[in-house]
ZATORTI-363525 format. One record per atom (N, C-alpha, C): x, y, z negated; residue in one letter. Coordinates in pm, whole numbers, padded with zeros to 5 digits. Example, Ala and Ser with C-alpha at 12.3 -4.5 7.8 and 13.67 -1.06 7.14 Angstrom:
01319 -00569 -00780 A
01230 -00450 -00780 A
01320 -00330 -00780 A
01285 -00225 -00708 S
01367 -00106 -00714 S
01290 00003 -00787 S
This chain:
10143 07236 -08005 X
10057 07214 -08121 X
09912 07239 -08081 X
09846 07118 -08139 X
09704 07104 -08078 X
09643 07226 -08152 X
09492 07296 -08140 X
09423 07375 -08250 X
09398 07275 -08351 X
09362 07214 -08330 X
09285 07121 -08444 X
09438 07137 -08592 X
09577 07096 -08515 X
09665 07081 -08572 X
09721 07190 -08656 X
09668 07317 -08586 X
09742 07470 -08619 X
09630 07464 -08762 X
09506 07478 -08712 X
09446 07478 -08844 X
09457 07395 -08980 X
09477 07269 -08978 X
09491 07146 -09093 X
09579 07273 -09085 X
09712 07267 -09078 X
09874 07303 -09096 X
09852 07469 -09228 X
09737 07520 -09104 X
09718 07633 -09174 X
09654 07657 -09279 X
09525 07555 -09368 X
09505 07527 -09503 X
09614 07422 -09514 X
09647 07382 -09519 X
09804 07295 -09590 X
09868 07404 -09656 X
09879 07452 -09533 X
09991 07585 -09594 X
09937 07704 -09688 X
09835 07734 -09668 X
09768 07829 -09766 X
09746 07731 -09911 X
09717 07634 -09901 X
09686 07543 -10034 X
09852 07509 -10098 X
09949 07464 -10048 X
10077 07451 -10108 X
10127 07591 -10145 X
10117 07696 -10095 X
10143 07872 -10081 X
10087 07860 -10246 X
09927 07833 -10254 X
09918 07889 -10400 X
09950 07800 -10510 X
09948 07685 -10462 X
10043 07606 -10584 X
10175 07658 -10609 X
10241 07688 -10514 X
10356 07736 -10552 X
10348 07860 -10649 X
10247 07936 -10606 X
10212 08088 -10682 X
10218 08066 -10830 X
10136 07941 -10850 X
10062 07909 -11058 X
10254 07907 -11098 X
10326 07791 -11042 X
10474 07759 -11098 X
10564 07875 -11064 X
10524 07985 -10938 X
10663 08113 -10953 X
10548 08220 -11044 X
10463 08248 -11080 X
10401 08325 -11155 X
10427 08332 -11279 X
10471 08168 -11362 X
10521 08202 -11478 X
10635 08191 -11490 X
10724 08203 -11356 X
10882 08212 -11393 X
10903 08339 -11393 X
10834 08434 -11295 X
10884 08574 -11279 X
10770 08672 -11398 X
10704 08609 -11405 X
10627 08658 -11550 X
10750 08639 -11707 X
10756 08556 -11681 X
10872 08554 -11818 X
11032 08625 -11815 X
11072 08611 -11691 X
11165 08680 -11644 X
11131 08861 -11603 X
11050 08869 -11607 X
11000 09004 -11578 X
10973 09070 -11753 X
10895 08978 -11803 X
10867 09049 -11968 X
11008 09035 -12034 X
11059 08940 -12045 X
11139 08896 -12153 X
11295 08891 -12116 X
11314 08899 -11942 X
11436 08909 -11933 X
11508 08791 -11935 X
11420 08681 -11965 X
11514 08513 -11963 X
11519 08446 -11817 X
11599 08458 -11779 X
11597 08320 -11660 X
11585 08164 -11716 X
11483 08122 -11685 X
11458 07999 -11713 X
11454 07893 -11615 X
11551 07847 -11600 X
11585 07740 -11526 X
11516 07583 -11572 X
11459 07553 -11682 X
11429 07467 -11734 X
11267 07468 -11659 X
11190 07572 -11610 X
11130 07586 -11547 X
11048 07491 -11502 X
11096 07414 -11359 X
11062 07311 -11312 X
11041 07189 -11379 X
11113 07157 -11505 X
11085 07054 -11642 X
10944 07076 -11638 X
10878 07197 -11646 X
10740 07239 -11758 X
10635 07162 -11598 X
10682 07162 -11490 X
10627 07147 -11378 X
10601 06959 -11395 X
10708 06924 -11398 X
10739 06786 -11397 X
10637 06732 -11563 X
10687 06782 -11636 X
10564 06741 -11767 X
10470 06735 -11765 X
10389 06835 -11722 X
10238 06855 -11659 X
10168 06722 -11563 X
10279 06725 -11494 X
10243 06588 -11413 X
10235 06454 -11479 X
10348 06428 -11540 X
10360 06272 -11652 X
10283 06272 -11740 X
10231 06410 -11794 X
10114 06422 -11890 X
09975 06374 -11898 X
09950 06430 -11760 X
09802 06410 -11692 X
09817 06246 -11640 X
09910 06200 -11597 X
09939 06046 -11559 X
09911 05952 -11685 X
09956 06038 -11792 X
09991 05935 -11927 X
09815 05948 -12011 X
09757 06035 -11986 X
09660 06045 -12031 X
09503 06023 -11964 X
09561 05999 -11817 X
09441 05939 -11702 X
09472 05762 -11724 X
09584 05736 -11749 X
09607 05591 -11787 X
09520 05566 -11912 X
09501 05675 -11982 X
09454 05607 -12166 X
09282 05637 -12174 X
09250 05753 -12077 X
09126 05777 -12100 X
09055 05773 -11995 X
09104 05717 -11871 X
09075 05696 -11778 X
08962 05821 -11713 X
09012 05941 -11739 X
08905 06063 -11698 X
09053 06136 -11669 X
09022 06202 -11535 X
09099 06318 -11495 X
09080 06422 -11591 X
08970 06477 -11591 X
08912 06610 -11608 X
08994 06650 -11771 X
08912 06539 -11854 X
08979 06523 -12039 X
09127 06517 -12016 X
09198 06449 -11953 X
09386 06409 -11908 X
09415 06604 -11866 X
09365 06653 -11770 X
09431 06743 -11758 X
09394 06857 -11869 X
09237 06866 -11969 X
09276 06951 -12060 X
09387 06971 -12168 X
09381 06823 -12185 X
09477 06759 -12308 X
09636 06802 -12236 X
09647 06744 -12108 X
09811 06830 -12114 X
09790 06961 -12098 X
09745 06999 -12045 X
09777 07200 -12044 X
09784 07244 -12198 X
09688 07181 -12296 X
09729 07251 -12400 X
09812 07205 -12492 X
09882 07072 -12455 X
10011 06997 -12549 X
10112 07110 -12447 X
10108 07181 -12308 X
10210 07205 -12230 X
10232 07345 -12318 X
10072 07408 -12348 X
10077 07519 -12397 X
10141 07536 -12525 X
10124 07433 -12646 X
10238 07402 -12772 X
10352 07363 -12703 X
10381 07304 -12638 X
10517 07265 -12605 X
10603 07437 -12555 X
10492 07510 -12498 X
10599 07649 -12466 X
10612 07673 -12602 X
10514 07695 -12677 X
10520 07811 -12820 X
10636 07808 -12873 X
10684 07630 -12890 X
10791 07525 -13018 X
10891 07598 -12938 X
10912 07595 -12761 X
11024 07606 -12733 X
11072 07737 -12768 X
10939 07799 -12765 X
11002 08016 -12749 X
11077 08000 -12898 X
11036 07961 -12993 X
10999 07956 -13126 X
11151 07955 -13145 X
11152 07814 -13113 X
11310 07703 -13185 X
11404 07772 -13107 X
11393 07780 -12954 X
11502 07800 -12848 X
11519 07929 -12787 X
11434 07946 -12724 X
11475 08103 -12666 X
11456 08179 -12748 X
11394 08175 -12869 X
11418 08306 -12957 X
11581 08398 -13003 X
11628 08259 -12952 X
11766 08311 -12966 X
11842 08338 -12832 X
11758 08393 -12752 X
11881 08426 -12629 X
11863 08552 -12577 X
11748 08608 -12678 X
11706 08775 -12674 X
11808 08823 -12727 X
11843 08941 -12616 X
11976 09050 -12633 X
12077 08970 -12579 X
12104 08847 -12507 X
12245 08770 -12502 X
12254 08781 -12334 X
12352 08729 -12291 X
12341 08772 -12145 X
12313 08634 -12066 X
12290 08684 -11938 X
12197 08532 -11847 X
12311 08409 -11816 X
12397 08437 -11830 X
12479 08315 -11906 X
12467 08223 -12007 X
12432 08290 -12098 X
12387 08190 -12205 X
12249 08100 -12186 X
12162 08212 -12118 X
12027 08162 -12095 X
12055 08079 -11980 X
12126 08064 -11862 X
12138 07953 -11788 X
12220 07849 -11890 X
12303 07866 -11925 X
12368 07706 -12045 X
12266 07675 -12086 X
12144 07752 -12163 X
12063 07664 -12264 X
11915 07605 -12187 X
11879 07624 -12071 X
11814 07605 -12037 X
11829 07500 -11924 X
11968 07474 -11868 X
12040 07418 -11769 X
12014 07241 -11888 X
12086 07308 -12012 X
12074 07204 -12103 X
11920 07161 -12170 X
11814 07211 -12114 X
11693 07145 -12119 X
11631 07073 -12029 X
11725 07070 -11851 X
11686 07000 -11824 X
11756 06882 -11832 X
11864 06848 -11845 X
11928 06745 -11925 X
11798 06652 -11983 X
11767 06746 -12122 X
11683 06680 -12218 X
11558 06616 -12158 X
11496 06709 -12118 X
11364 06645 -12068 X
11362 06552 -11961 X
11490 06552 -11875 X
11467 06476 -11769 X
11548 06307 -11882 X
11596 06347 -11957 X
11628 06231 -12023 X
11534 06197 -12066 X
11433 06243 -12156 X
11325 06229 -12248 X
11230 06102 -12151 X
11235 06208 -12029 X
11141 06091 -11938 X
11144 05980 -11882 X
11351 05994 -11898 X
11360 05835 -11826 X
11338 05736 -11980 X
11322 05790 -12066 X
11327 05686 -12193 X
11139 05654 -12230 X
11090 05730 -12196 X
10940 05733 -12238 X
10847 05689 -12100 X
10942 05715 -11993 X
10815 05644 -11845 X
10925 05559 -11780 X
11055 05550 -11798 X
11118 05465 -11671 X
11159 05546 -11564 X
11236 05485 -11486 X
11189 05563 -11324 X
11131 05510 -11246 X
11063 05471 -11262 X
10938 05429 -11157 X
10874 05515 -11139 X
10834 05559 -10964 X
10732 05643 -10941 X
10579 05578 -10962 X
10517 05727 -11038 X
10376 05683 -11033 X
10274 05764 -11002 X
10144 05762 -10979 X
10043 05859 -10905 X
09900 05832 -10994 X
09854 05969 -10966 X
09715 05969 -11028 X
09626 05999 -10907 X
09480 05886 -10960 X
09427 05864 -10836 X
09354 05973 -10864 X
09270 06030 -10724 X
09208 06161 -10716 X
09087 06122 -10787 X
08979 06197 -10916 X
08875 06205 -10900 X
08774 06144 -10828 X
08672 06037 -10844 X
08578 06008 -10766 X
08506 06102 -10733 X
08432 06219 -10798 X
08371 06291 -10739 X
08413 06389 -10631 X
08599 06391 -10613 X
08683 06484 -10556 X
08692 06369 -10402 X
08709 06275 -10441 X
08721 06124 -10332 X
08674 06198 -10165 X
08745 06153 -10099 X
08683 06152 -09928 X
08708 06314 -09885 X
08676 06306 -09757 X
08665 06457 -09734 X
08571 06509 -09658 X
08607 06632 -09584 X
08497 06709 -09517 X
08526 06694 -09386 X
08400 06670 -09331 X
08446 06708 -09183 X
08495 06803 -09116 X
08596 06798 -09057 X
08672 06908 -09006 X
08669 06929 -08802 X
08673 06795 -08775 X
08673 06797 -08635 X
08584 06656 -08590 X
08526 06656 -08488 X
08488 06505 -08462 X
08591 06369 -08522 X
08678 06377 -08528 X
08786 06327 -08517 X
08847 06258 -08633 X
08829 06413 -08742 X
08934 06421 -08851 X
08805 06493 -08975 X
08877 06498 -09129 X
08851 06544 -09198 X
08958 06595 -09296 X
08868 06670 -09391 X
09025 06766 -09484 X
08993 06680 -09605 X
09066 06700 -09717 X
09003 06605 -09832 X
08970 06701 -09935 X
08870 06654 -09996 X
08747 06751 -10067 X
08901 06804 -10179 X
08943 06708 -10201 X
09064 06725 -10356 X
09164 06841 -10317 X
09181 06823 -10204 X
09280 06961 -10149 X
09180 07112 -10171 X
09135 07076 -10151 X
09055 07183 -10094 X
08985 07266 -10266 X
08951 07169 -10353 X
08913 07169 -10482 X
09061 07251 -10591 X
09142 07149 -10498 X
09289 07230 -10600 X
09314 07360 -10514 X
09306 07427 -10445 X
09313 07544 -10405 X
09210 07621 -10466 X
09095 07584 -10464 X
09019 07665 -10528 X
09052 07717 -10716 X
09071 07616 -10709 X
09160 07566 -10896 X
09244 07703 -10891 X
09323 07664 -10762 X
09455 07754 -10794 X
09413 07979 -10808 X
09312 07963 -10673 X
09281 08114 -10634 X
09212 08151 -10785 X
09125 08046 -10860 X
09045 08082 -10970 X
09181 08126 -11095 X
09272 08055 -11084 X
09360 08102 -11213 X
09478 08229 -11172 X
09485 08241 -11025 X
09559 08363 -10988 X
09411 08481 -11042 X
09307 08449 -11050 X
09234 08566 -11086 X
09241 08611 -11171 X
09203 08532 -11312 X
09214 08518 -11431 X
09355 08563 -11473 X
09510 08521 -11441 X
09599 08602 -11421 X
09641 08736 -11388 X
09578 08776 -11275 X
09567 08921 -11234 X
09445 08996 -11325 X
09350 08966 -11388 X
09267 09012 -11497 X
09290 09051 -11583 X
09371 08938 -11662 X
09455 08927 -11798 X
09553 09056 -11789 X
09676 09028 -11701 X
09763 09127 -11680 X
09756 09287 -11622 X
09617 09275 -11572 X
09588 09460 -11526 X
09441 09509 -11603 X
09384 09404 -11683 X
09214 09484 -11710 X
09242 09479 -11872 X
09334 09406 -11925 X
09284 09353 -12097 X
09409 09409 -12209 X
09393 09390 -12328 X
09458 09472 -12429 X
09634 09400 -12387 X
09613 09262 -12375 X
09715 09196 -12414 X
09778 09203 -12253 X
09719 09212 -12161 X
09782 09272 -12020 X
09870 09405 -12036 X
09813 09503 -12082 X
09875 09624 -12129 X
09997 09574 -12215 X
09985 09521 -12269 X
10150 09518 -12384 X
10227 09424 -12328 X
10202 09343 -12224 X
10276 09274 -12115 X
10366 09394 -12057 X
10277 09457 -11975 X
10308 09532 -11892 X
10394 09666 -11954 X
10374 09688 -12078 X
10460 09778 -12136 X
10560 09737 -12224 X
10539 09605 -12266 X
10648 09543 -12282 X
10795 09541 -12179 X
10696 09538 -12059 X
10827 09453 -11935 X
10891 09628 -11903 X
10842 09741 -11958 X
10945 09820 -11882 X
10960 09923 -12018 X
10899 09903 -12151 X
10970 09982 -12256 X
10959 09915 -12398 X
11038 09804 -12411 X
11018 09708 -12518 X
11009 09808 -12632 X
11138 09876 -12697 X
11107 10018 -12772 X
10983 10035 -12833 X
10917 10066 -12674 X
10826 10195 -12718 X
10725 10094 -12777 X
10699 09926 -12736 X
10584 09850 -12802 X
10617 09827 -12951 X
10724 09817 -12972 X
10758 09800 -13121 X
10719 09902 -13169 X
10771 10031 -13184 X
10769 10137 -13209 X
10586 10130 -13280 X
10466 10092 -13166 X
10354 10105 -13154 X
10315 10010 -13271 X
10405 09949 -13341 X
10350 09864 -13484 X
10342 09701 -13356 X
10365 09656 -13245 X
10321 09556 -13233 X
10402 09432 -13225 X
10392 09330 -13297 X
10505 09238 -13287 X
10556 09153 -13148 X
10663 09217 -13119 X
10728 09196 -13031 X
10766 09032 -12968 X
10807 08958 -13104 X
10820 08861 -13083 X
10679 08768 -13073 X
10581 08805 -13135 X
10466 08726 -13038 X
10422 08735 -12948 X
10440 08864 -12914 X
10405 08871 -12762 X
10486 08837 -12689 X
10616 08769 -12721 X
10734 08682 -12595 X
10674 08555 -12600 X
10617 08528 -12737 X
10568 08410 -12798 X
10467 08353 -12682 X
10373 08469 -12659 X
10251 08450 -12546 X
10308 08431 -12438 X
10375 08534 -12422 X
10434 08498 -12272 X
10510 08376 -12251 X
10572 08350 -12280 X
10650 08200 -12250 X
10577 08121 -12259 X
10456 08096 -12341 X
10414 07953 -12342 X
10305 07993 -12248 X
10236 08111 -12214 X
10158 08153 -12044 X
10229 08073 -11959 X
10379 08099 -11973 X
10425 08110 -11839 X
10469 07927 -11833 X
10460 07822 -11953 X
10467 07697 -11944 X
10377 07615 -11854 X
10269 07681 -11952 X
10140 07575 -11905 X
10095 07648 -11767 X
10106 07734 -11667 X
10169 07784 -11577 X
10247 07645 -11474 X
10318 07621 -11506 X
10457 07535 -11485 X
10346 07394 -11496 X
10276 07341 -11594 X
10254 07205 -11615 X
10125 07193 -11544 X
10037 07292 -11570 X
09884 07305 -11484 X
09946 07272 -11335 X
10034 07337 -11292 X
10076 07329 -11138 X
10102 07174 -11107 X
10176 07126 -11244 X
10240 06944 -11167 X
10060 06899 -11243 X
10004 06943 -11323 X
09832 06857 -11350 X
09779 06848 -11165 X
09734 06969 -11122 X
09690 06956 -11007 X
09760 06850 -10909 X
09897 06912 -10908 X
10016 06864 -10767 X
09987 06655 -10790 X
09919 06605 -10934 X
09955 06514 -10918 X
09910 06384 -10873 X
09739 06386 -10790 X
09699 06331 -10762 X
09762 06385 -10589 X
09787 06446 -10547 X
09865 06450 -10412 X
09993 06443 -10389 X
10053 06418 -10485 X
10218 06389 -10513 X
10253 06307 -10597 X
10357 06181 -10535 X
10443 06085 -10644 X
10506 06151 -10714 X
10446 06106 -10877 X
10537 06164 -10971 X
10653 06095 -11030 X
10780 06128 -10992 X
10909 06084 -10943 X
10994 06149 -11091 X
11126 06107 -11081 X
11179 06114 -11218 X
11284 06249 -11151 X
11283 06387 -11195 X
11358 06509 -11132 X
11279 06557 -11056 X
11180 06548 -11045 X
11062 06599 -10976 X
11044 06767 -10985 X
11082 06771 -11070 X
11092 06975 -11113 X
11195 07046 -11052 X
11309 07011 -11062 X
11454 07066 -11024 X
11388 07101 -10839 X
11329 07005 -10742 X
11310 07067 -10628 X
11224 07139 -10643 X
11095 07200 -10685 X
11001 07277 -10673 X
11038 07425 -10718 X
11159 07445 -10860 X
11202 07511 -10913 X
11304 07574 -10810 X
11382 07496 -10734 X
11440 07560 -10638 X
11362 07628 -10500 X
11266 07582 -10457 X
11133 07643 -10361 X
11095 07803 -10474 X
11046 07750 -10613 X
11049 07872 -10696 X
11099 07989 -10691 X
11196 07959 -10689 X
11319 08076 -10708 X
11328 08172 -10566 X
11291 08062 -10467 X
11272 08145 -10287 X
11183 08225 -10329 X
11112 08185 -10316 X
10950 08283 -10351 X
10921 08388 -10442 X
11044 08349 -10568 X
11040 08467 -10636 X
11152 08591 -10604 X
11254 08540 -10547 X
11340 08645 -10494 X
11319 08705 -10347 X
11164 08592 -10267 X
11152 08674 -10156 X
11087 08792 -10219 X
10998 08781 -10311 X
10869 08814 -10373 X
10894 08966 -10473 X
11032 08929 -10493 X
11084 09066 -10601 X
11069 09015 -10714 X
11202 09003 -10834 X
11177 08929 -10954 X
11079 09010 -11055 X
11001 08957 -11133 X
10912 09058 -11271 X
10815 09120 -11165 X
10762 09048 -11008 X
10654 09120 -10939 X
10539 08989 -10969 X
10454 09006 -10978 X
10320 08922 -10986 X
10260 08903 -10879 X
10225 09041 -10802 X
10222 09019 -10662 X
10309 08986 -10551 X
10439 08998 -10586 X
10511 08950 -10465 X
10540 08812 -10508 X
10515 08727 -10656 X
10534 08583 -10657 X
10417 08556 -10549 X
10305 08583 -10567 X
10166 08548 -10482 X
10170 08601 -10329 X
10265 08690 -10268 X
10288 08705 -10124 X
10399 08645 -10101 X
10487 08576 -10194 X
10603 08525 -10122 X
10552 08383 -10142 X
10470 08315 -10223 X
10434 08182 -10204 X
10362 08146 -10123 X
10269 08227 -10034 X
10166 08213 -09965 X
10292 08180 -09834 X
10401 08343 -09798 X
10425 08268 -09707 X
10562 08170 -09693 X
10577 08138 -09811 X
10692 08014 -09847 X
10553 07890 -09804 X
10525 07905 -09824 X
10390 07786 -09840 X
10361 07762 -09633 X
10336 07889 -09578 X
10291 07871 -09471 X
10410 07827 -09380 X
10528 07874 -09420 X
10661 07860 -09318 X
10699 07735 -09317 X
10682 07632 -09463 X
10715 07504 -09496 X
10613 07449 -09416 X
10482 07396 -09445 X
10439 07360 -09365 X
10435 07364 -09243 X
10451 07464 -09106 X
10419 07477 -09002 X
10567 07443 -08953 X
10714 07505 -09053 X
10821 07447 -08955 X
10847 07302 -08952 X
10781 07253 -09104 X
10754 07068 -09088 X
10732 06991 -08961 X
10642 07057 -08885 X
10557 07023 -08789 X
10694 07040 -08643 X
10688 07204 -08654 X
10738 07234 -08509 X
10893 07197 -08529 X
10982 07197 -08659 X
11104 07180 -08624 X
11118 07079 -08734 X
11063 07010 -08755 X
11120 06910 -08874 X
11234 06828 -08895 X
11352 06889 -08859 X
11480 06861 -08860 X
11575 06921 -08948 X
11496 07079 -08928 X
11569 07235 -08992 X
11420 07280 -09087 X
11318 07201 -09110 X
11224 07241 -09187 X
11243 07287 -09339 X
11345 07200 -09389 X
11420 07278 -09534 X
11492 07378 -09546 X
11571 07407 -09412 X
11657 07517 -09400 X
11551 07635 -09364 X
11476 07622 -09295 X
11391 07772 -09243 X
11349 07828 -09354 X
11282 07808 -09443 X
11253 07886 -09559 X
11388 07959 -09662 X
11496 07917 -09633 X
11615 08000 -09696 X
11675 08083 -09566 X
11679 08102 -09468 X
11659 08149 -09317 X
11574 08260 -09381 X
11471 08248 -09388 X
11327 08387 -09371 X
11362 08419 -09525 X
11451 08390 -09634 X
11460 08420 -09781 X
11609 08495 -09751 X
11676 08493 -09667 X
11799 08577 -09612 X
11771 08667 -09540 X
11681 08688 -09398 X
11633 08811 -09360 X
11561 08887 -09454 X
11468 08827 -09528 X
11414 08927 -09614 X
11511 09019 -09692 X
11595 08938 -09729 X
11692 09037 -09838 X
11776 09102 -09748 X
11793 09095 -09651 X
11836 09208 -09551 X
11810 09304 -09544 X
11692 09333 -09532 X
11575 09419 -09546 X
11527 09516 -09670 X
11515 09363 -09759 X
11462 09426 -09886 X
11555 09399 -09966 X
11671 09407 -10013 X
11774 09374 -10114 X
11707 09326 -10218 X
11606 09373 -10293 X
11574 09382 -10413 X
11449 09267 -10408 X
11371 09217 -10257 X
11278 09148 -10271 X
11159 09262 -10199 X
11011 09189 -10170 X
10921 09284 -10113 X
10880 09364 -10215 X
10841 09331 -10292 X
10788 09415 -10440 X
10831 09440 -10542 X
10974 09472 -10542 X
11078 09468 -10607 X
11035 09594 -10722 X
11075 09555 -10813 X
11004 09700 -10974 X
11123 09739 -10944 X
């Protein structure tokens, strides 16, 4: 491997690392507060994407397309906590895999009736267009480089929310003495309310970005949700920081074994998600 090559490989990999972070941040955020495994997950990933597609088609502006889905993604969590998971509090993760197993059913139906399966793509931003010079040779593209920044800016704002602010605190004391927040006069069920639909638009912001660098394909969620789940069980489930150290290096191992072994490049990341739990049973940052 040339340098020139180690480096691209190595922002590749740091830039896919934190995309992965926005989509395992609100799985192990909701699974950490609320106790639901949500398998429907990768749906909220895949929406985000057809959203921003369906609305760069009508208004022909990225920027307006991706506000408009994050916050239809953000009602779309509320309706679901509301209608659906409100009822799987206290029930066991059985039920919550049936009902959520059975959302992706729905949505992946929803989409073959409302887009087809035809793959489709959103073109990058003109002002995002072309890239930087990187080597005599080569360049990186400004849009990569723009959605990483996207991404490090909302892991901040995330880590803010959840360790500096009122509603961080009742997260956080929610996720280890539900009790004692009730107890405190505070309604319990809106604050699952917040959290789930955080942890949606989470899920859909990730396929807004992913979708000018990725065909948006019909099941498009179900694989990312499974990469998800690595990262959150390398990462320790209900950890915030270990979603964000296990995506970085889910992110770096995918890319670089692409390169050096791209034969066994899907398998190595469940490889390094098996030694870890060797190690760490519970995950690196396991609560």
């Amino acid at each position: 491997m040339t340098t020139e090559l180690f480096f691209v490989q190595l922002i590749n990999g740091i830039q896919y690392g934190l995309l992965l972070f926005l989509i395992a941040s609100g799985l192990t955020l909701v699974f950490g507060v609320m106790g639901i495994l949500n398998l429907a997950h990768g749906s909220m990933y895949m929406v985000g994407a057809y959203l921003v597609w369906y609305f760069a088609t009508v208004t022909g502006s990225f920027t307006l397309s991706a506000i408009l889905s994050a916050i239809l993604a953000l009602a779309l969590g509320i309706l679901i906590e509301r209608v659906l998971i409100q009822r799987l509090y206290n029930r066991n993760h059985l039920d919550q895999v049936l009902l959520t197993i059975g959302m992706i059913f729905v949505f992946n139906s929803l989409q073959s009736i409302l887009f087809g399966n035809d793959p489709y793509g959103v073109a990058v931003p003109s002002t995002l267009d072309g890239g930087i010079p990187f080597t005599e040779n080569s360049s990186y593209p400004i849009y990569r480089i723009f959605a990483a920044l996207i991404c490090v800016s909302i892991a901040g704002v995330l880590y803010y929310v959840v360790s500096r602010t009122r509603l961080g605190m009742l997260i956080r004391a929610g996720e280890s003495n539900r009790e004692m927040v009730e107890a405190l006069g505070v309604n319990i069920k809106s604050l699952y309310t917040i959290v789930f639909a955080i942890g949606v638009m989470l899920a859909a912001v990730s396929g807004i970005i992913a979708a000018p660098m990725r065909s948006i394909v019909p099941g498009m969620g179900e694989s990312v949700l499974i990469t998800c789940f690595v990262v959150v069980v390398i990462g320790g489930m209900g950890s915030i920081k270990g979603a964000f150290v296990g995506a970085l290096l889910v992110g770096l191992i995918s890319t670089f074994s692409s390169v050096l072994m791209p034969s066994m490049s899907n398998m190595i990341i469940y490889i390094f998600m098996i030694l870890v739990l060797l190690v760490k049973p519970q995950g690196l940052f396991a609560k």
